[in-house]
C-alpha positions in Angstrom: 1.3 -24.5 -0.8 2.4 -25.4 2.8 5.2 -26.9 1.8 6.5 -23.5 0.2 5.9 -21.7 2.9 7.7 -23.6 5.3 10.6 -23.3 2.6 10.5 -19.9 2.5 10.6 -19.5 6.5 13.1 -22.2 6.6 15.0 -20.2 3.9 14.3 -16.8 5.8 15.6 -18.2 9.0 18.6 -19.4 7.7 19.7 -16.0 5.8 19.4 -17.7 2.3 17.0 -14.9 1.9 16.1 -11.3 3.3 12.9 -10.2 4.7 12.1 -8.2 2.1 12.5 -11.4 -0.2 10.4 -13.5 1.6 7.7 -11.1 1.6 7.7 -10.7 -2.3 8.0 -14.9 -2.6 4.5 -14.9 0.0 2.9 -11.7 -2.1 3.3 -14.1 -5.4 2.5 -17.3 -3.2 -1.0 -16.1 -2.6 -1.8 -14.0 -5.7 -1.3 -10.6 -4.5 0.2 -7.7 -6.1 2.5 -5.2 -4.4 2.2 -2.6 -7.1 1.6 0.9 -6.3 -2.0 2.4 -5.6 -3.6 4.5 -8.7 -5.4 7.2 -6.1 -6.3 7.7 -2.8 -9.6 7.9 -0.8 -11.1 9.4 2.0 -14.8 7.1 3.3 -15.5 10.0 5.4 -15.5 13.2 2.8 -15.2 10.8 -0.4 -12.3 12.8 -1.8 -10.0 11.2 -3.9 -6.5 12.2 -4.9 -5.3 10.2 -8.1 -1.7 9.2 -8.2 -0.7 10.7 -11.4 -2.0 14.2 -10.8 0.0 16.9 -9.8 -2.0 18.5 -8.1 -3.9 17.8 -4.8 -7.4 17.3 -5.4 -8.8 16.4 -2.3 -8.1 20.2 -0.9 -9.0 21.5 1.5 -10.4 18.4 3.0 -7.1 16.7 2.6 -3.8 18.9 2.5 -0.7 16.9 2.3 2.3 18.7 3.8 5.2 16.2 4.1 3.7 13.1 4.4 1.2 14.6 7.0 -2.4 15.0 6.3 -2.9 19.2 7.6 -6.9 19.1 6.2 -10.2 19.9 8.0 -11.7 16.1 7.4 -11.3 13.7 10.2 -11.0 11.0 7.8 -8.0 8.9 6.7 -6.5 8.0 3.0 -6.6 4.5 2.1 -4.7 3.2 -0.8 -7.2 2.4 -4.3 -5.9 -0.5 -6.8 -6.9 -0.8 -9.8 -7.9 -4.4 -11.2 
């Protein structure tokens, strides 16, 4: 595994590949998945707003306005993955 690594900085810092290459080769080096979340979830109101709803469910906690979060809950959104 270190050996791959090395390639892939080696490769990286001679423009074989991009950045965004090299992240996807380490992602699939070390098992994880950069697949798109299935909801999101607040710790502090424990709303959740499911990805392939269409409409918000964590109101009015949680009001999304342009990529900014306009709701009454202090809390933040954190990504949820399914298995």
């Amino acid at each position: 595994m270190k050996q791959d690594i090395l390639q892939i900085a080696k490769d990286l810092e001679k423009g074989n590949v991009t950045t965004e290459q090299a992240q996807a080769l380490l992602l699939g080096l070390f098992g994880v998945s950069s697949r798109n979340p299935i909801a999101w979830g607040c710790k502090t109101c424990n709303k959740i707003d499911w990805a392939d709803s269409k409409e918000q469910l964590a109101k009015p906690e949680h009001v999304s306005y342009r990529g900014i979060d306009l709701g009454s809950c202090d809390g933040e959104f954190i990504p949820l993955y399914g298995y």
